[in-house]
C-alpha positions as CSV (number, residue, x, y, z in Angstrom):
1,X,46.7,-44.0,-51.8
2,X,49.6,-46.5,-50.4
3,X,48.6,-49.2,-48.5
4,X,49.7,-48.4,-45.0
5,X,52.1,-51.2,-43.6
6,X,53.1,-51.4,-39.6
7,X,56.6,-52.7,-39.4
8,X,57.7,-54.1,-35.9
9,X,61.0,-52.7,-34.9
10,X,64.1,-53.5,-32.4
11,X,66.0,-51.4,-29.8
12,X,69.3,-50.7,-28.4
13,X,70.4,-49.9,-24.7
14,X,72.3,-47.1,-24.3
15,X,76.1,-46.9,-22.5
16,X,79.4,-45.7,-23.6
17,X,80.6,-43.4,-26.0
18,X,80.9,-43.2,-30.0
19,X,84.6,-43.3,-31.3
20,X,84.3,-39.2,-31.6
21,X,86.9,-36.5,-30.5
22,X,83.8,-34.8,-29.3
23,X,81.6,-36.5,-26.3
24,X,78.7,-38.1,-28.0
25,X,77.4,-41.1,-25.2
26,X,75.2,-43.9,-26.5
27,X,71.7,-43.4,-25.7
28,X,69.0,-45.9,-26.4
29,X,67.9,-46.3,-29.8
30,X,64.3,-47.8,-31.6
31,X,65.9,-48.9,-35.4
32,X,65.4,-51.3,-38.4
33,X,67.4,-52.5,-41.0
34,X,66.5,-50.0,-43.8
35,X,65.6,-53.4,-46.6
36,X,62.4,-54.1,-44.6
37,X,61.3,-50.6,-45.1
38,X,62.6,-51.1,-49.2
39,X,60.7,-53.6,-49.2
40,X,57.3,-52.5,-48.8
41,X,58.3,-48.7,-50.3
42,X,59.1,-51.6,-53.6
43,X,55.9,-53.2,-53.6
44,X,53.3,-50.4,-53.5
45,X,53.1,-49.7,-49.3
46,X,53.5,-46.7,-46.9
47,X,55.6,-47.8,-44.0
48,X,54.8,-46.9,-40.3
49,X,57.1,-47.9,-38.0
50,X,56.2,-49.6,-34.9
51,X,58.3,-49.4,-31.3
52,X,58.5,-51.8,-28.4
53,X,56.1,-51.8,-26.2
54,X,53.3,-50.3,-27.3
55,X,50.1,-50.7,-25.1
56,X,47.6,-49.8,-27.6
57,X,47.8,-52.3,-30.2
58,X,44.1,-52.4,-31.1
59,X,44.3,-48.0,-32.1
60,X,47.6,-48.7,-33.7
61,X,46.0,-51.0,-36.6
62,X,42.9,-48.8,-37.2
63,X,43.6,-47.8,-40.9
64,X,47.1,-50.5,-41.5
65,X,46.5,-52.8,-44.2
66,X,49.1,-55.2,-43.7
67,X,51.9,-55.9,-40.7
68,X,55.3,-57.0,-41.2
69,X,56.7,-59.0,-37.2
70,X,60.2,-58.6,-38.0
71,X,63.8,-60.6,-37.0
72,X,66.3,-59.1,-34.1
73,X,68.8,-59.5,-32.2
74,X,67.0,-61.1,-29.6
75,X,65.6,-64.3,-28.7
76,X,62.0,-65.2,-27.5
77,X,62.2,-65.8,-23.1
78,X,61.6,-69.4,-23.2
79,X,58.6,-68.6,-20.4
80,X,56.5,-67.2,-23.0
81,X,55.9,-70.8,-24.6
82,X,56.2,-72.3,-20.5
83,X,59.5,-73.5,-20.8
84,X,62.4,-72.9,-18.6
85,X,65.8,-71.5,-20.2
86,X,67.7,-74.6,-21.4
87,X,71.9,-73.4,-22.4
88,X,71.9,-70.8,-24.5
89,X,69.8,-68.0,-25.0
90,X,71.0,-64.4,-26.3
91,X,69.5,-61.1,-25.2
92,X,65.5,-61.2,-24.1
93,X,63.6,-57.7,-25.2
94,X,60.0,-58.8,-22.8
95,X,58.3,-55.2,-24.3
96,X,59.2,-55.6,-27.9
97,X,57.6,-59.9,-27.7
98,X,55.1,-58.8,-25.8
99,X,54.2,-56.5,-28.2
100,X,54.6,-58.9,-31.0
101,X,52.7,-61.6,-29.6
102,X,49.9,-59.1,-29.4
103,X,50.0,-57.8,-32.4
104,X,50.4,-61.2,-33.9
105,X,47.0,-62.8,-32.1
106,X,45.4,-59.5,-32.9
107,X,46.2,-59.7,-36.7
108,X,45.2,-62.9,-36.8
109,X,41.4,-61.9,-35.1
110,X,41.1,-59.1,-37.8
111,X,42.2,-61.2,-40.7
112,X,45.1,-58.5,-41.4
113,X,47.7,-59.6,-43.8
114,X,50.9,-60.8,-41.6
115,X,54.3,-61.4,-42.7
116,X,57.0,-62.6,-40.2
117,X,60.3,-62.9,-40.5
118,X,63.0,-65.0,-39.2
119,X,62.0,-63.9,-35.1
120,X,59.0,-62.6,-36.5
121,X,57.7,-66.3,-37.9
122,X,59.0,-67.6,-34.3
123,X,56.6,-64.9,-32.2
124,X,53.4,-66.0,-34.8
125,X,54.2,-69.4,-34.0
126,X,54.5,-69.2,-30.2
127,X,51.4,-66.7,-30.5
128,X,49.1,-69.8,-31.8
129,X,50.7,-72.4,-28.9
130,X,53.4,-73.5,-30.1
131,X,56.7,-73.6,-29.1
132,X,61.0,-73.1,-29.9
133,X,63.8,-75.4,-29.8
134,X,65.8,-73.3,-28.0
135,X,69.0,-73.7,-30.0
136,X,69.6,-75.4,-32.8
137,X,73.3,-76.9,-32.2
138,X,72.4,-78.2,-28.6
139,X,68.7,-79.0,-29.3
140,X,69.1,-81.0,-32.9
141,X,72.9,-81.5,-33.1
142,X,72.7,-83.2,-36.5
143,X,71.1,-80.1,-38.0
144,X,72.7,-77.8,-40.6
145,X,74.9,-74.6,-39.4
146,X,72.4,-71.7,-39.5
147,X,74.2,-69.4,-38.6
148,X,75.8,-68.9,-42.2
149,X,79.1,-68.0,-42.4
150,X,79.0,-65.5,-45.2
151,X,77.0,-62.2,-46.2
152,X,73.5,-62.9,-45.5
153,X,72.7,-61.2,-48.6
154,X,73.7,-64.6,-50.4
155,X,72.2,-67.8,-50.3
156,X,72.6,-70.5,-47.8
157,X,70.9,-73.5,-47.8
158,X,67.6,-74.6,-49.7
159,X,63.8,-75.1,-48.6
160,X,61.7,-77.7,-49.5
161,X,58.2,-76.5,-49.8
162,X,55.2,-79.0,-49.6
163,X,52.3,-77.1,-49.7
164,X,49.8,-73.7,-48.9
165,X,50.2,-70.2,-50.4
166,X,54.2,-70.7,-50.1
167,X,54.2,-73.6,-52.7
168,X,52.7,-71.2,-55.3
169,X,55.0,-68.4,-54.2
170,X,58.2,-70.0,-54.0
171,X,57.8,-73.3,-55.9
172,X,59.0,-76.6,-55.1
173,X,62.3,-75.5,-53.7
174,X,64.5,-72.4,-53.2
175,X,67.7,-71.1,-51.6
176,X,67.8,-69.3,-48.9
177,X,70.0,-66.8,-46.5
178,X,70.1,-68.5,-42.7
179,X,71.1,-66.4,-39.1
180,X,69.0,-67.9,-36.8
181,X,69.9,-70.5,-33.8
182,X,66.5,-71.0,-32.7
183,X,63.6,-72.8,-34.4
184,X,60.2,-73.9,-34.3
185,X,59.8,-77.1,-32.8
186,X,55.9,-76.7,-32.7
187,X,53.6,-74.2,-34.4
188,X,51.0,-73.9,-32.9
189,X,47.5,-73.9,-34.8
190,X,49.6,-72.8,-37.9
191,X,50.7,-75.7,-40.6
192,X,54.6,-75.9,-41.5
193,X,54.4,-75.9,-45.3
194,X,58.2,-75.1,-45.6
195,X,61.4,-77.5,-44.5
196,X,65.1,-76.8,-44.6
197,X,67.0,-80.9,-45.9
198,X,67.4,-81.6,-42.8
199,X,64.0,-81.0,-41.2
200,X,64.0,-77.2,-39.5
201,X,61.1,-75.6,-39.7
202,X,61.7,-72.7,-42.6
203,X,58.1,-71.5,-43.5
204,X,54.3,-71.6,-41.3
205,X,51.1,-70.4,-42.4
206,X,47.7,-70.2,-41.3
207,X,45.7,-71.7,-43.5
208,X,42.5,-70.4,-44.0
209,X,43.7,-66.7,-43.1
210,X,43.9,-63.7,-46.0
211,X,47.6,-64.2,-45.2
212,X,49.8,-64.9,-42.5
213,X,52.4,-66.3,-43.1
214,X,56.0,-67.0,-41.1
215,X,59.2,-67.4,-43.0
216,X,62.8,-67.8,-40.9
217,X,65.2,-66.5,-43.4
218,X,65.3,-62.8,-44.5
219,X,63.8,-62.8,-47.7
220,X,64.5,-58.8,-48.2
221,X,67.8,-59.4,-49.0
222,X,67.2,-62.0,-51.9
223,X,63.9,-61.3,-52.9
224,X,60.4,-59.1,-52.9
225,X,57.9,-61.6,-54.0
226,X,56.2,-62.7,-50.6
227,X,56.1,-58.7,-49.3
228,X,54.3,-58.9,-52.9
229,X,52.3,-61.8,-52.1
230,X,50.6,-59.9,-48.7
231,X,50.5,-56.7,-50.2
232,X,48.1,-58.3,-52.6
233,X,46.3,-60.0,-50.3
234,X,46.0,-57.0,-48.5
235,X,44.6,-55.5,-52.3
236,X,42.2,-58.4,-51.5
């Protein structure tokens, strides 16, 4: 039987209408980009989709072996960490990071395998008290663009790794896609074991967990092998 894997997902405000000869208005959507399902289908799991704002968090994860806290096109309210906005900040989504802060403490009290991803890594490590830099160009203005320019699908810019589960993964060093303009500036009770060259925080984990481990680029689109890693952990 397939290991059961919750996947955290994004949503869309409704308004207007679709380029149609027909009347077809926009109404609110719940989606996810299909490579984080392709993913987990690719290494072995059974993916169960997970909306914003669920109330129920502690049911949902009876019987999922592993959770994936995925990236969006939102940003993390600065007030969850106790900071006030600061410039810029793009669209807030309270239900969906509520949610994801949730699950992400929750997960971490039931030693559940935990993958985040670009936002995702950001909500584990404002989860354990810690804390964004709100945007990368104003907050560290020497700092590489990362916001790449091209596809996502290629790489961007490398990762140093000095240590925990990612070292082993991923070696001394890879490439890797970038679309973020936030960071993590602080993570919490987790230990930063991966650095872009010019010091952003790129990979967290929580040592001592199964596996929980945060990661800001989108490794879907260049690679499988940590969705391998926590499905094996979740193997145990």
């Amino acid at each position: 039987m397939a290991l059961r894997v919750l996947i955290t997902t994004d949503s869309r405000d409704g308004g207007g209408y679709l380029a149609s000869p027909r009347v077809r208005p926009k109404r609110p959507e719940y989606w996810i980009k299909r490579r984080y399902v392709d993913a987990v289908r690719r290494c072995g799991g059974e993916p169960i989709l997970l909306p914003p704002g669920c109330e129920d968090l502690e049911s949902v994860l009876e019987g999922i072996s592993a959770v994936v806290i995925t990236g969006g096109e939102t940003d993390i309210d600065p007030r969850e960490y106790g900071a006030a906005a600061e410039g810029r900040l793009d669209r807030v989504d309270a239900p969906r990071t509520g949610a994801e802060l949730t699950l992400a403490r929750l997960c971490i009290e039931r030693g559940i395998p935990t993958l985040g991803v670009c936002g995702g890594m950001q909500v584990m490590a404002v989860a354990t008290g810690g804390d964004l830099y709100q945007d990368i160009a104003s907050d560290l203005p020497a700092a590489l663009q990362h916001e790449q320019l091209t596809d996502p699908s290629e790489p961007w810019h490398a990762v140093d790794f000095d240590g925990g589960l990612c070292r082993v993964i991923f070696g001394d060093r890879i490439t890797v896609n970038s679309t973020h303009h936030q960071a993590v500036k602080s993570p919490g009770s987790q230990t930063v074991t991966g650095r872009a060259p010019d010091g952003v925080v790129e990979a967290i984990e929580l040592i001592g967990h199964r596996f929980y481990m945060g990661l800001q680029w989108h490794p879907e689109l260049l690679h499988f092998t940590p969705y391998e890693a926590m499905m094996n952990a979740a193997l145990g």
